[in-house]
Backbone as JSON, one array per atom type, in Angstrom:
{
  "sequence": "XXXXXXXXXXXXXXXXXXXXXXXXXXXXXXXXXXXXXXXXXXXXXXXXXXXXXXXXXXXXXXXXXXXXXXXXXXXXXXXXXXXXXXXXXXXXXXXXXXXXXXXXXXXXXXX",
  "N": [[-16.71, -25.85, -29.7], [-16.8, -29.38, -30.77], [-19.91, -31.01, -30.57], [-19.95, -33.6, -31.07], [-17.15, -34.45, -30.03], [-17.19, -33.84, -27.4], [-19.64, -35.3, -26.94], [-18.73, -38.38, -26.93], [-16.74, -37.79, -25.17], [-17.92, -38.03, -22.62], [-18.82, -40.69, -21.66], [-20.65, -44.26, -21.2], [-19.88, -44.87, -18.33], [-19.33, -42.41, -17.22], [-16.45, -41.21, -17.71], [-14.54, -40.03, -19.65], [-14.06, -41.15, -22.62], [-10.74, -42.08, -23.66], [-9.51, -43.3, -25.86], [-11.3, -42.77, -27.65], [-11.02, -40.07, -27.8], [-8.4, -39.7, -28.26], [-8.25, -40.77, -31.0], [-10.06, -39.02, -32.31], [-7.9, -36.57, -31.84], [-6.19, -37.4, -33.61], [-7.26, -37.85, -36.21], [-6.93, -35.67, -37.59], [-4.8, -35.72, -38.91], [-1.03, -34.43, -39.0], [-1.47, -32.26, -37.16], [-2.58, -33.28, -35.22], [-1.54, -35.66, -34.58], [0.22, -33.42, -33.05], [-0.48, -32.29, -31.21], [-1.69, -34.36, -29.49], [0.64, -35.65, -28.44], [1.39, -33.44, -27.01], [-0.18, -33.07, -25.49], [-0.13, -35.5, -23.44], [2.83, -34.83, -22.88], [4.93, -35.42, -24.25], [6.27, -34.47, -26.02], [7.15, -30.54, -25.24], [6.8, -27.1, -24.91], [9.19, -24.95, -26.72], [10.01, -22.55, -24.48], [9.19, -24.0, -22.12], [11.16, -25.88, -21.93], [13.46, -24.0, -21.65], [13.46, -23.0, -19.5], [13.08, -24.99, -17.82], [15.65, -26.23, -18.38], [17.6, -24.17, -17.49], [16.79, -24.06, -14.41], [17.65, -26.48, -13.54], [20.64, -26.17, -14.28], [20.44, -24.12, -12.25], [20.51, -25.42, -10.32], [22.28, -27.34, -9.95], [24.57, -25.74, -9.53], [24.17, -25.33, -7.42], [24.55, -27.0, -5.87], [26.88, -27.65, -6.02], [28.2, -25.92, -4.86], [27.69, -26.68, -2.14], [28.56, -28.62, -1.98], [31.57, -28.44, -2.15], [31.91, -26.91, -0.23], [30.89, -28.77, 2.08], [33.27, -29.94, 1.97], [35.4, -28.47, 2.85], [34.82, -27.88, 4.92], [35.09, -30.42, 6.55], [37.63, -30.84, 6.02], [38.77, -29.66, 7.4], [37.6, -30.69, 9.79], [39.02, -32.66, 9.81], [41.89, -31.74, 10.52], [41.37, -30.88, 12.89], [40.97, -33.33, 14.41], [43.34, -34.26, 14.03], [44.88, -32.44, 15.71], [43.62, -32.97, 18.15], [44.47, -36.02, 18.51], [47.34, -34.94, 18.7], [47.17, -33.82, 21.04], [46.66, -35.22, 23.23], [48.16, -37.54, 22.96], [50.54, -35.51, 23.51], [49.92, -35.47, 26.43], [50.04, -38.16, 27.51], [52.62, -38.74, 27.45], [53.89, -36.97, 29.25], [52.57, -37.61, 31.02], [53.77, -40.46, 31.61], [56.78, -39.19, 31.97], [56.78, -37.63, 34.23], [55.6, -39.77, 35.78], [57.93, -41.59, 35.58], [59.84, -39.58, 36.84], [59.12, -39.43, 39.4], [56.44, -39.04, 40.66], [53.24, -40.05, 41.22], [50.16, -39.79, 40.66], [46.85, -38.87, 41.62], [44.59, -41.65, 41.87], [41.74, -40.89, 40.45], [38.88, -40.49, 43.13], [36.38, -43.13, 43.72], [32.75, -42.66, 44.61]],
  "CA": [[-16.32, -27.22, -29.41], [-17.11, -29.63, -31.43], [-20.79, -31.75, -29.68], [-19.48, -34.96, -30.96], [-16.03, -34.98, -29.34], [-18.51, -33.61, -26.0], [-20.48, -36.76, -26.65], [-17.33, -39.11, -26.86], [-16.25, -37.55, -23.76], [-18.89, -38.24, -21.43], [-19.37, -42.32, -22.44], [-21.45, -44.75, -20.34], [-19.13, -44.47, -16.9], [-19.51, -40.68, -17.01], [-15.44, -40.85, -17.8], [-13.74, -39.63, -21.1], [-13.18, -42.33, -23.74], [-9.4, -41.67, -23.74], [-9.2, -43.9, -26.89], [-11.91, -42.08, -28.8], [-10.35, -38.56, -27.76], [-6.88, -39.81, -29.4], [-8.58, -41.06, -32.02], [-10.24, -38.1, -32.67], [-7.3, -35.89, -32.43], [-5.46, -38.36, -34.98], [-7.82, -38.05, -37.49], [-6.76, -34.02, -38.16], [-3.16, -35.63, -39.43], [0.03, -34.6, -38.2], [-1.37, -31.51, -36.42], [-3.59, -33.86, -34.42], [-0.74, -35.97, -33.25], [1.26, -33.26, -32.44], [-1.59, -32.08, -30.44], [-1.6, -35.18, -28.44], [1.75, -35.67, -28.4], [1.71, -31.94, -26.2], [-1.45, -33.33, -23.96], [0.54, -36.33, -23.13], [3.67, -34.4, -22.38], [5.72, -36.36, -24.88], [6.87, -32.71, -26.39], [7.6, -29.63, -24.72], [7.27, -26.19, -25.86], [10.57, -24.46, -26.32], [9.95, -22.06, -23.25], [9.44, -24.93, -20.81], [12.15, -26.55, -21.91], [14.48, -23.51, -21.35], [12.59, -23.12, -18.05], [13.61, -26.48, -16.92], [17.15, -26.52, -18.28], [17.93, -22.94, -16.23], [16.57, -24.42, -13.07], [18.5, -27.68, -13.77], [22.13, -25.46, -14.17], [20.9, -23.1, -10.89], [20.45, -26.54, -8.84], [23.62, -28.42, -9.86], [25.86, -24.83, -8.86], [24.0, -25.07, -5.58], [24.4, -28.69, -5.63], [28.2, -28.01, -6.42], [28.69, -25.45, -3.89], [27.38, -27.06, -1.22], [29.57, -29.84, -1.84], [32.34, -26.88, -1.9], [31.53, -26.04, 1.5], [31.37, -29.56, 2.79], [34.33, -30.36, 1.47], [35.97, -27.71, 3.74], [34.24, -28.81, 7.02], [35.72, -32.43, 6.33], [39.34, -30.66, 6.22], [39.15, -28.77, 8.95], [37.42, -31.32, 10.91], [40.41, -33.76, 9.79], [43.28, -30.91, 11.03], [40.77, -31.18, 14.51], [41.16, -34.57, 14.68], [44.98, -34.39, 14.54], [45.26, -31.35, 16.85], [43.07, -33.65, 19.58], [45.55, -37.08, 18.76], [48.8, -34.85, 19.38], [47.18, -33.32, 22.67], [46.4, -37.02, 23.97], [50.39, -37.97, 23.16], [51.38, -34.98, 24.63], [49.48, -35.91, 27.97], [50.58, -39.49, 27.78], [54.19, -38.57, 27.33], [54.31, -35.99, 30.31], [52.06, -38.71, 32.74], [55.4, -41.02, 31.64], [57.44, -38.83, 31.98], [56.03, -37.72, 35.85], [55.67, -41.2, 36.65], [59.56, -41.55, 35.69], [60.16, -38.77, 38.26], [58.75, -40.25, 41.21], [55.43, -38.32, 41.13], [52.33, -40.87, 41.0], [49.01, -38.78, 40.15], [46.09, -39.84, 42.16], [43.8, -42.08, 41.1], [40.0, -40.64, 41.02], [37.97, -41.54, 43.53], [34.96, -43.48, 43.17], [31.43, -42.0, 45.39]],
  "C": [[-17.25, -28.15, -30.16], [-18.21, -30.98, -30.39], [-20.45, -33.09, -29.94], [-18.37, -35.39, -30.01], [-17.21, -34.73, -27.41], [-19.33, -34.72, -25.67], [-19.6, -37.57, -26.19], [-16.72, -39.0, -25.14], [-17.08, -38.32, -22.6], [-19.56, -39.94, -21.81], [-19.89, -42.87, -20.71], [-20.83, -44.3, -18.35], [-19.17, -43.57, -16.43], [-17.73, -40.6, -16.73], [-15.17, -40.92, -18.78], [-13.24, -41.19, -21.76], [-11.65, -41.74, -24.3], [-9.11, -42.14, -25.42], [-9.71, -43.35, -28.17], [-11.69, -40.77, -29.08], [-9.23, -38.6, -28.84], [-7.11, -40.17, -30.61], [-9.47, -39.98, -32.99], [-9.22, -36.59, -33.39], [-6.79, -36.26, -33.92], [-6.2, -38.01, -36.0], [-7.45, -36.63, -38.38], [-5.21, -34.56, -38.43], [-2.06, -35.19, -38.28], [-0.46, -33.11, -36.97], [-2.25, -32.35, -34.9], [-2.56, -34.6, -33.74], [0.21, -35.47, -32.75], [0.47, -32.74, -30.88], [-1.76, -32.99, -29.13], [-0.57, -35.15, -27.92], [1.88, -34.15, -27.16], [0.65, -32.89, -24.89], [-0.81, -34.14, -23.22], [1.86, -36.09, -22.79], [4.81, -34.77, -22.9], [6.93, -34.97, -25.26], [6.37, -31.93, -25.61], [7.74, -28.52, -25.38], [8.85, -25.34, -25.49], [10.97, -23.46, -24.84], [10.21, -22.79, -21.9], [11.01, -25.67, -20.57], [13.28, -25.65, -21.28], [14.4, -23.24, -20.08], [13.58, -23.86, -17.29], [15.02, -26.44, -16.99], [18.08, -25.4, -16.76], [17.33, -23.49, -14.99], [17.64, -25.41, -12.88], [20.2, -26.64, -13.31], [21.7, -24.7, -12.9], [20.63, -24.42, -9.75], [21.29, -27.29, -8.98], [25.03, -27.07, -9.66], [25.46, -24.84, -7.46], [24.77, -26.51, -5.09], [26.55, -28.72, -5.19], [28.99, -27.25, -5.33], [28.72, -25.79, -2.16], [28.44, -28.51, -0.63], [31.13, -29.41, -1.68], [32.78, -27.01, -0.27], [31.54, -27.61, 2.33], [32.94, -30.39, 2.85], [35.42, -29.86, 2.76], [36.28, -28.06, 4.86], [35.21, -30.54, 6.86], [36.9, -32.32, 7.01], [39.4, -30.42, 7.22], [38.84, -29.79, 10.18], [38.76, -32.81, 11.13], [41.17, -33.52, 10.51], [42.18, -30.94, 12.46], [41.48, -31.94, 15.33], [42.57, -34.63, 14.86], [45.24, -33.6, 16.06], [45.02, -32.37, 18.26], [43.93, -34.6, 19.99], [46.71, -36.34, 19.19], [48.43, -34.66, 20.73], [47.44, -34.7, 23.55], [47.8, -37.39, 23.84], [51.01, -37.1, 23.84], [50.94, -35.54, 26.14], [49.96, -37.34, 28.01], [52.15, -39.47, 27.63], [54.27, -38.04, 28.55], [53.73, -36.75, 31.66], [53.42, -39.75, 32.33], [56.46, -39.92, 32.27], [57.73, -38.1, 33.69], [56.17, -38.71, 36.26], [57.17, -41.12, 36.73], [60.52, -41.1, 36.62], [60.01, -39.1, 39.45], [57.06, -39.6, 41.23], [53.96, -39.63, 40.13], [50.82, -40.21, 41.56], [48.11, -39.83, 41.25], [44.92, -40.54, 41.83], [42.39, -41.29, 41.54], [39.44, -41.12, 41.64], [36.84, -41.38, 43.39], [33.78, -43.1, 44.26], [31.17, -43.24, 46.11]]
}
């Protein structure tokens, strides 16, 4: 390691001259700012990248199935929801239709 950049590092504050680091790499040409360019996260080596993409595609099929699957529940809870409104018409048709008869249900009583 080179004792100058070591000096540079450690400046009055006892924290890294960020400016004199980059300015250091820079001075080695283009390998210097690709160099930074990696420290700084700007570029990506090809591994990470394929890394990231394959996580990316296995969390938008979960993403997709899940949405799949709620999708389902929705329907079914829709065809519920009907099943419950016809029951309620049937019972309000057949208390008409009782009353009509002569037969008057008794009201609940209250405690």
């Amino acid at each position: 390691m080179n004792p100058e950049l070591l000096r540079l590092a450690a400046v009055d504050a006892g924290g890294p001259d960020i400016g004199a680091l980059i300015g250091h790499f820079v001075q080695y040409g283009i390998v210097g700012v690709v160099v930074v360019l990696l420290i700084l996260g700007v570029i990506v080596p090809r591994y990470v990248m394929t890394a990231l993409t394959g996580d990316r595609d296995k969390w938008r099929e979960a993403f997709e199935k899940e949405r799949e699957a709620h999708q389902l529940t929705r329907e079914q809870l829709a065809k519920a929801e009907e099943r419950g409104d016809v029951a309620v018409e049937q019972g309000k048709a057949m208390t008409r239709l009782l009353e009509g008869l002569g037969h008057h249900p008794e009201l609940p009583r209250s405690a």
